[in-house]
Rosetta silent file (secondary structure, phi, psi, omega in degrees, C-alpha in Angstrom):
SEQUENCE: XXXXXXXXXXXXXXXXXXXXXXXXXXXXXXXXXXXXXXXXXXXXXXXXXXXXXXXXXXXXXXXXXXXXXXXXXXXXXXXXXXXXXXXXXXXXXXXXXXXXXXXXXXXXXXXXXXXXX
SCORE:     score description
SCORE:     0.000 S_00000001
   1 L     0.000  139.284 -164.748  110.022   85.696  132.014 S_00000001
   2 L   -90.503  157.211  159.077  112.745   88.316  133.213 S_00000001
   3 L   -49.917  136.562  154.631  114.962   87.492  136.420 S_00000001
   4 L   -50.487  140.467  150.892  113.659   89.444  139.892 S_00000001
   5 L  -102.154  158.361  173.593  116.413   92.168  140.384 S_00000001
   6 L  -105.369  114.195 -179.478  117.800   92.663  143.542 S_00000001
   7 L   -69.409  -45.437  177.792  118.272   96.155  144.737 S_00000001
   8 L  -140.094 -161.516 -157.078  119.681   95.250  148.139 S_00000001
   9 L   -99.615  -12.330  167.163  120.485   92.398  150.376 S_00000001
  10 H   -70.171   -8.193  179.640  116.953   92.654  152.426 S_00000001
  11 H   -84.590  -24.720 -177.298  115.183   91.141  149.075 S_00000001
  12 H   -90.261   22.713  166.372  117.121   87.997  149.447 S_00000001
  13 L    68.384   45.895  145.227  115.235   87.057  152.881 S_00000001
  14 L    92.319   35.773  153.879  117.694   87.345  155.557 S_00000001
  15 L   -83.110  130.911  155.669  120.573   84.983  153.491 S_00000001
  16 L   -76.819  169.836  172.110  123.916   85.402  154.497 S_00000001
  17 L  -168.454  136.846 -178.433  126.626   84.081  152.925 S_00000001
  18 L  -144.251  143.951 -171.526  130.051   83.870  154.867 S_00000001
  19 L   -93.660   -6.409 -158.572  133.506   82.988  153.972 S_00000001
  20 L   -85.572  134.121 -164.737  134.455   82.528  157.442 S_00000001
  21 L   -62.570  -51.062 -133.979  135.405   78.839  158.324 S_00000001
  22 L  -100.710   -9.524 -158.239  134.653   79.302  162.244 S_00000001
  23 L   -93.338  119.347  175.872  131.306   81.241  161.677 S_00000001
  24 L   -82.054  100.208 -155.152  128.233   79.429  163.429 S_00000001
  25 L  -103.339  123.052 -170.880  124.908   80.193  162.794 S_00000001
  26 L  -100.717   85.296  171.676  122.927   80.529  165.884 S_00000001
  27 L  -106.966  104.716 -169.893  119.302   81.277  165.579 S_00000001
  28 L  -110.014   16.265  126.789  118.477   82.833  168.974 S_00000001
  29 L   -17.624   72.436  178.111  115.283   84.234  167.750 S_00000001
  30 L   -64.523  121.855  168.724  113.159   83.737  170.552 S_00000001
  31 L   -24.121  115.265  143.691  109.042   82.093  170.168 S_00000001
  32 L   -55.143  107.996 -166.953  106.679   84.692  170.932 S_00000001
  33 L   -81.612  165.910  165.766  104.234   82.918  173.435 S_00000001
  34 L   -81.581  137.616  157.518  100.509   83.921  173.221 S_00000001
  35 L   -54.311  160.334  161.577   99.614   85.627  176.908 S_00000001
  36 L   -81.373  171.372 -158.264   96.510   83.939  178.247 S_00000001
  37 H   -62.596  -40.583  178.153   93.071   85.211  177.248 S_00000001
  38 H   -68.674    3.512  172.737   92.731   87.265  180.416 S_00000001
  39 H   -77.170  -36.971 -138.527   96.517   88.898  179.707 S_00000001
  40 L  -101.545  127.620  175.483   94.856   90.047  176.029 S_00000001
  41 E  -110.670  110.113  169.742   93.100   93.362  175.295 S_00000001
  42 E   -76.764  130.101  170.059   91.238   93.380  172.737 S_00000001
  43 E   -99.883  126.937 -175.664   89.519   95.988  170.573 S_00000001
  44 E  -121.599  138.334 -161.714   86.492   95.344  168.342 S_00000001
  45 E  -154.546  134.511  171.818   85.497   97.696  165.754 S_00000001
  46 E   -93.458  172.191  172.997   83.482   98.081  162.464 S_00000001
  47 E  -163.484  148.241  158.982   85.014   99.612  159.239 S_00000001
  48 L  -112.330  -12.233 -178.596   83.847  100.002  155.677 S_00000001
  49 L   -49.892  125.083  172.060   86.989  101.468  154.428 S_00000001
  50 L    63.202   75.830 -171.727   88.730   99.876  150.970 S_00000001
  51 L  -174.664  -18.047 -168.118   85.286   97.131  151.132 S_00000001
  52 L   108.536  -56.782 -123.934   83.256   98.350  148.671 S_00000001
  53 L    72.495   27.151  156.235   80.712  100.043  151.274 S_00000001
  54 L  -123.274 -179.313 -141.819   80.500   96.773  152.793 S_00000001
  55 L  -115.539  123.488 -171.424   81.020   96.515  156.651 S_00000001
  56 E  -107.747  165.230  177.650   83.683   94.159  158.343 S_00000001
  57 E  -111.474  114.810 -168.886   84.109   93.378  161.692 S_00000001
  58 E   -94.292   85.208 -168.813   87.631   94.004  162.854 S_00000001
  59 E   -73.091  133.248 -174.235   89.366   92.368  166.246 S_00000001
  60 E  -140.193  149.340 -177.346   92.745   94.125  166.786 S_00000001
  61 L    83.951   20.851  153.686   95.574   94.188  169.380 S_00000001
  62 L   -50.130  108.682 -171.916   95.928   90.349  169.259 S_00000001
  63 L  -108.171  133.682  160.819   99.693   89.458  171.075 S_00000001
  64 L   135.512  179.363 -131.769  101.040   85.752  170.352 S_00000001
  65 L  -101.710  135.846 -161.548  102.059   83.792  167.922 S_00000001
  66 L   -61.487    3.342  148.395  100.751   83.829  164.434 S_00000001
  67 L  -107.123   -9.700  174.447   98.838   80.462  164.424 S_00000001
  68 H   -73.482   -9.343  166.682   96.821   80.955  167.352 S_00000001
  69 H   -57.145  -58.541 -172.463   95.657   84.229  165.698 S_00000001
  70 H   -66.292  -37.111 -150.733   94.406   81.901  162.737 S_00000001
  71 H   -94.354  -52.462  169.792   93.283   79.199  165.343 S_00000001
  72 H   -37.478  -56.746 -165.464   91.196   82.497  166.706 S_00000001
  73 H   -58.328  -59.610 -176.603   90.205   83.519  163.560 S_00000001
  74 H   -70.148  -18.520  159.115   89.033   80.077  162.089 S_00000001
  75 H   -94.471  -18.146  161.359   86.601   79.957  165.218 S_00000001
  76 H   -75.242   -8.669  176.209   85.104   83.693  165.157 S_00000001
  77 H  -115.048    7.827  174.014   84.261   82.650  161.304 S_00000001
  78 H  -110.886  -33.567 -179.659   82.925   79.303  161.946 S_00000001
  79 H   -79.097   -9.442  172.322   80.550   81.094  164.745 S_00000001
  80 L  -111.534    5.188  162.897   79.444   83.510  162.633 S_00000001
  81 L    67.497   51.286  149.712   79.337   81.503  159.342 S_00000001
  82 L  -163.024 -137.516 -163.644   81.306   83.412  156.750 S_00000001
  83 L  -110.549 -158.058 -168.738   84.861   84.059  155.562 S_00000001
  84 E   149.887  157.426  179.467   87.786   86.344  156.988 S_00000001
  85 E  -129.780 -176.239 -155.427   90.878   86.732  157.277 S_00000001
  86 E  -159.545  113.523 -159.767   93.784   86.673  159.634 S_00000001
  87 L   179.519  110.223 -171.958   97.029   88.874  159.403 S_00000001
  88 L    67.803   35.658 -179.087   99.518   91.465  161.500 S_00000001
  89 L    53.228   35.745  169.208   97.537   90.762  164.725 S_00000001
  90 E  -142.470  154.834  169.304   93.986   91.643  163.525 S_00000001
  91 E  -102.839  138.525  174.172   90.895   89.399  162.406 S_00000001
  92 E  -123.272  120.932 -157.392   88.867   90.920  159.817 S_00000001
  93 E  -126.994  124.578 -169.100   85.322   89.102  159.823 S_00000001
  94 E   -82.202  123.842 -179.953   82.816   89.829  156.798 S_00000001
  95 L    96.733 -152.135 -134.439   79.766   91.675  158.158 S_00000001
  96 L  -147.092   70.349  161.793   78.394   93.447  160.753 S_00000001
  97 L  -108.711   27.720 -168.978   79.088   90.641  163.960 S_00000001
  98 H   -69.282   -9.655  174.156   80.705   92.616  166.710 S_00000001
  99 H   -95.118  -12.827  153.963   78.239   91.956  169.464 S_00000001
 100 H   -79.925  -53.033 -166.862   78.362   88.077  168.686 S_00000001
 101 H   -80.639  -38.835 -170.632   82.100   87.976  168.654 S_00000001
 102 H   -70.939  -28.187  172.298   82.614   90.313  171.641 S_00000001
 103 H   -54.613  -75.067 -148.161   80.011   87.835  173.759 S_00000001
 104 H   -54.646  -46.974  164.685   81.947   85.336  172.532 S_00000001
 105 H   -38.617  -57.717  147.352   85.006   86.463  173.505 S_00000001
 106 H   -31.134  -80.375 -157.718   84.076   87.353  176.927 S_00000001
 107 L   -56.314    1.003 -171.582   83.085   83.822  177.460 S_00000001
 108 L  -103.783  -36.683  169.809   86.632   82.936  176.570 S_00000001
 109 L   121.501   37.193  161.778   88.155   85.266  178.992 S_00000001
 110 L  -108.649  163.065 -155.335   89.145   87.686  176.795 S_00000001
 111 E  -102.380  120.018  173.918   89.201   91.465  177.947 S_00000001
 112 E  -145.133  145.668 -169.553   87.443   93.473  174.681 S_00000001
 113 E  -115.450  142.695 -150.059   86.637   96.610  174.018 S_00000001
 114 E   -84.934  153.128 -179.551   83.684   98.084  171.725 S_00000001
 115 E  -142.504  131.781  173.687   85.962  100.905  169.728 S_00000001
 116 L    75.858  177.786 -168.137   83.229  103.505  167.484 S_00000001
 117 L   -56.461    0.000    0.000   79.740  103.768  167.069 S_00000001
């Protein structure tokens, strides 16, 4: 199996390397909190695109921190009983459930909006 090569210094994932004796590393990266539900606007939408012809249900414009997206995610796919994913602040939900998840949603407080036919 050949070595990865490395073109530049973004392929080695943010590593530094420093000769300097005094140099501190400080990770001042600040948590992105999640907003509350009624802070969140939500879009709901179907798409067939790259599927096949078949028809997903897509939630998009999700702000906050990447497990309560999945903590979303794993409960819009347990209420509608099938798979999905989670990923860049959209849920992608297999099949045609946007009027279950947007009730649902509601009832949560969140503000969502039907996007397309």
């Amino acid at each position: 199996m050949a070595a990865k090569k490395i073109n530049d210094l973004s392929s080695l994932g943010g590593f530094v390397f420093s000769t300097n004796k005094d140099f501190e590393f400080n990770d001042n990266e600040e948590q992105q909190e999640t907003p509350a539900p009624n802070q969140q606007k939500l879009e709901a939408l179907l798409d067939k695109k790259n599927r096949g012809g078949k028809v997903a249900t897509v939630i998009k414009g999700f702000e906050g921190t990447e497990d309560d997206l999945k903590d979303l995610a794993k409960k819009l796919k347990t209420l509608c009983g099938v798979g999905g994913s989670a990923k860049d602040g959209e849920i992608i939900i297999q099949g045609n459930f946007r009027d279950k998840i947007m009730d649902y949603l509601a009832k949560e407080g969140y503000k969502v909006k039907r996007v397309g036919g």
